[in-house]
C-alpha positions as CSV (number, residue, x, y, z in Angstrom):
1,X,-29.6,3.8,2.4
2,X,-32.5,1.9,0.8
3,X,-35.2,-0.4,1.8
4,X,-37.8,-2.8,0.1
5,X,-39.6,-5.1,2.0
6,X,-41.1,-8.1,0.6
7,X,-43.2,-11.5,2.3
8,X,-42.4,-13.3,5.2
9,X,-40.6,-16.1,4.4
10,X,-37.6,-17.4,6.6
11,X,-36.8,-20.8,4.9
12,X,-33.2,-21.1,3.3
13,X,-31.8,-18.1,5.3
14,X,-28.9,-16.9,7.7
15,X,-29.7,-14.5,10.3
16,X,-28.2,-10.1,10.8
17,X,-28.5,-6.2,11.5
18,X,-29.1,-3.0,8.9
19,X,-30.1,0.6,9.0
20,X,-33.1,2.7,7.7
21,X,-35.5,0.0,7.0
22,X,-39.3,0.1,5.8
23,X,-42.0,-2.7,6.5
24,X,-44.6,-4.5,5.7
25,X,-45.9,-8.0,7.2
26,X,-49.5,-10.3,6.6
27,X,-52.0,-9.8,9.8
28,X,-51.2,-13.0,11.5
29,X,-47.4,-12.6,11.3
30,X,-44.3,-11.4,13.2
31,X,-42.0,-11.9,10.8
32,X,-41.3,-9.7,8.2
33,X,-38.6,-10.0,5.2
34,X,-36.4,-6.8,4.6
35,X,-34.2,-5.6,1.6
36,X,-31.5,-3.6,3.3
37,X,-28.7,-1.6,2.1
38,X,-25.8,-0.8,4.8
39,X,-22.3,0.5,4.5
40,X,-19.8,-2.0,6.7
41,X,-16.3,-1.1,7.2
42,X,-13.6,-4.0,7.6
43,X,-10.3,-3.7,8.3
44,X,-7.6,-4.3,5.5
45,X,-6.3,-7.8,6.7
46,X,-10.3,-8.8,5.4
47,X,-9.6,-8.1,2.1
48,X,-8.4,-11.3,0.6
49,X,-11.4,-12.8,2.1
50,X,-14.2,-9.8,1.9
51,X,-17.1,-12.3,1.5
52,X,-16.3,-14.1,4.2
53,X,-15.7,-11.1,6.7
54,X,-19.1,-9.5,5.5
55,X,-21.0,-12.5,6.2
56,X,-19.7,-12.8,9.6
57,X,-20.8,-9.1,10.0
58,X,-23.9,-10.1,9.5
59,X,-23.3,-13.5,11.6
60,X,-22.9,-11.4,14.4
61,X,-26.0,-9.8,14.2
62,X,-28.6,-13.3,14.1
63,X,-30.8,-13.3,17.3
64,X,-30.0,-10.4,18.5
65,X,-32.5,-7.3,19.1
66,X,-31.6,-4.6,16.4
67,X,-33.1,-0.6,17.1
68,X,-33.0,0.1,13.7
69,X,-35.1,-3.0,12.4
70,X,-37.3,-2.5,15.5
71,X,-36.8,-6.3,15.7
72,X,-35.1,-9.6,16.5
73,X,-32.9,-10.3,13.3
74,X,-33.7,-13.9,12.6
75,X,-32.3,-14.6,9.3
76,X,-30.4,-13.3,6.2
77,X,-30.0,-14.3,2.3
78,X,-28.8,-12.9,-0.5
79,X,-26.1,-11.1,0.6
80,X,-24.2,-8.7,-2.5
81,X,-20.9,-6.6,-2.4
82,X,-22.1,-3.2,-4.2
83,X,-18.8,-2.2,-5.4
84,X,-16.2,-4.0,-6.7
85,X,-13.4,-1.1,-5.4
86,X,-13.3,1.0,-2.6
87,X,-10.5,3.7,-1.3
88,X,-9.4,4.4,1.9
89,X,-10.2,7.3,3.3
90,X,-7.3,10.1,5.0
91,X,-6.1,8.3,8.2
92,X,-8.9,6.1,8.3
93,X,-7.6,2.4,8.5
94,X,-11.1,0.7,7.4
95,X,-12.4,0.1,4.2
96,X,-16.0,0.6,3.6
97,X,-18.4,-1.3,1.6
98,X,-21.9,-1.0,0.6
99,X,-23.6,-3.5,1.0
100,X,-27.4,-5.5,0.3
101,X,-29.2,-8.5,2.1
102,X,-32.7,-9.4,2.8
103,X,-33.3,-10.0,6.1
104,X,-35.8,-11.8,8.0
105,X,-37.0,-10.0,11.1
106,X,-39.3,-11.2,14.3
107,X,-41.0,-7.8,15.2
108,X,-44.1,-8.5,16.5
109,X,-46.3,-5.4,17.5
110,X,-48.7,-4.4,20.7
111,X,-52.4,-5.9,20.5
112,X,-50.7,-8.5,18.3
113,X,-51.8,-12.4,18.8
114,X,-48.9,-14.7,19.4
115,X,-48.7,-18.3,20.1
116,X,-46.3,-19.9,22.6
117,X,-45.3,-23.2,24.0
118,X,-46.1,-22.9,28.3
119,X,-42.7,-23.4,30.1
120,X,-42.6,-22.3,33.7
121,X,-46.0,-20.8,35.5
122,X,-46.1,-19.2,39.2
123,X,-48.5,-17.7,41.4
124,X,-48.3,-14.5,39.3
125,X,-47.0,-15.1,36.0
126,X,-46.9,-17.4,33.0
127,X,-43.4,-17.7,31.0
128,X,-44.0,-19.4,27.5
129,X,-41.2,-19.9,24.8
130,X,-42.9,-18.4,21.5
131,X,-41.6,-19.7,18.0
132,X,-38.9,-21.7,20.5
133,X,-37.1,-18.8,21.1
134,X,-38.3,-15.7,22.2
135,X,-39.6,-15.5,25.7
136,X,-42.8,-13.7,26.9
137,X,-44.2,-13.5,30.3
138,X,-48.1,-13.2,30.6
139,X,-49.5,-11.7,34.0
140,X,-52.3,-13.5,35.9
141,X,-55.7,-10.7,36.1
142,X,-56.6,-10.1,39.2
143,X,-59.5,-12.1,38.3
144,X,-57.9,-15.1,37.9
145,X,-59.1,-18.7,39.5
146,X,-56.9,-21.8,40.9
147,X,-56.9,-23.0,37.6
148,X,-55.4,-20.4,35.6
149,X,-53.5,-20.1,33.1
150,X,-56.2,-23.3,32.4
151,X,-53.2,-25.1,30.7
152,X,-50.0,-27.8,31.5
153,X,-46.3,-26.7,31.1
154,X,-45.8,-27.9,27.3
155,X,-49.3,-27.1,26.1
156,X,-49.8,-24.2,23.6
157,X,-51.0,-21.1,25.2
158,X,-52.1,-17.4,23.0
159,X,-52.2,-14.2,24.4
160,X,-52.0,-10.7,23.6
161,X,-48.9,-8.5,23.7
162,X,-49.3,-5.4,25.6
163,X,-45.3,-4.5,25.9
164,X,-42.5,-5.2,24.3
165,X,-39.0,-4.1,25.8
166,X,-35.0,-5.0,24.8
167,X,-31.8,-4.9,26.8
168,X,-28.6,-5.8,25.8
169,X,-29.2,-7.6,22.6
170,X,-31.8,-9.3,24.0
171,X,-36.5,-8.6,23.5
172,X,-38.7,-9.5,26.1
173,X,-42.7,-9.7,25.3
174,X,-45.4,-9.0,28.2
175,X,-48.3,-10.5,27.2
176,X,-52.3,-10.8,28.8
177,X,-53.7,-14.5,28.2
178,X,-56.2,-14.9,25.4
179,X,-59.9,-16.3,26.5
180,X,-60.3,-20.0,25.4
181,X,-63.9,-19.7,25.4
């Protein structure tokens, strides 16, 4: 499998998930865009409409956290069919195709900056909705006044990310507020 990774850009796209990826992404992004090669297997009632049945593979895969990307698949475009033939193989009752998409990925990384829209604060954390759609929790410090996090639910808020976890399908940032002064 291949990879070629260009930059971010997310307009005119669908959103998926690939294997064996490399990356690269600007300083002040989360996004990265991906060239990724992946062999799919469909079943033979897809084959009068193999197009169709690949792009809702990759369908499928939109917002959701993929381990092999190390990322939240956002987006896809340019999705090409390889081969124009295939065989089946022994007793095998799927046919597998190669095939190539760029992808755009959200992976942000630890000690990144990210921006997010404040939705919910407690006495201990801080829930903001970053890009509106990911969620990240920031912790109060210990140090903390009456007035933190300093800012109204709907204001902008940016902190660091310290962790970064995924169950189910599904990536959740931990982040420390950023000083406003």
């Amino acid at each position: 499998f291949s990879a070629h990774v260009e930059n971010n850009d997310s307009r005119n796209n669908r959103g998926i998930n690939c294997r064996h990826v490399a990356s690269r992404k600007t300083k002040m992004s989360s996004f990265v865009r991906v060239t990724v090669r992946e062999r799919i297997a469909l079943m033979p009632k897809c084959l009068e409409r193999v197009k169709h049945h690949v792009l809702e593979h990759f369908n499928a895969r939109v917002l959701k956290y993929s381990e092999n990307l190390r990322g939240v698949v956002v987006a896809y475009k340019d999705v090409k069919i390889m081969q124009s033939a295939t065989r089946i193989v022994d007793e095998d009752p799927h046919i597998r195709f190669d095939v190539e998409a760029t992808v755009v990925v959200f992976r942000p990384v630890l000690g990144s900056v990210l921006q997010g829209r404040l939705s919910k604060v407690s006495m201990d954390v801080a829930a903001c909705l970053v890009h509106n759609c990911f969620n990240a929790s920031i912790g109060r410090p210990n140090d903390a006044d009456e007035s933190w996090p300093g800012k109204n639910i709907g204001e902008m808020i940016s902190f660091t990310v310290v962790d970064i976890n995924q169950a189910h399908g599904v990536m959740s940032i931990k982040g420390t507020l950023e000083d406003s002064a």
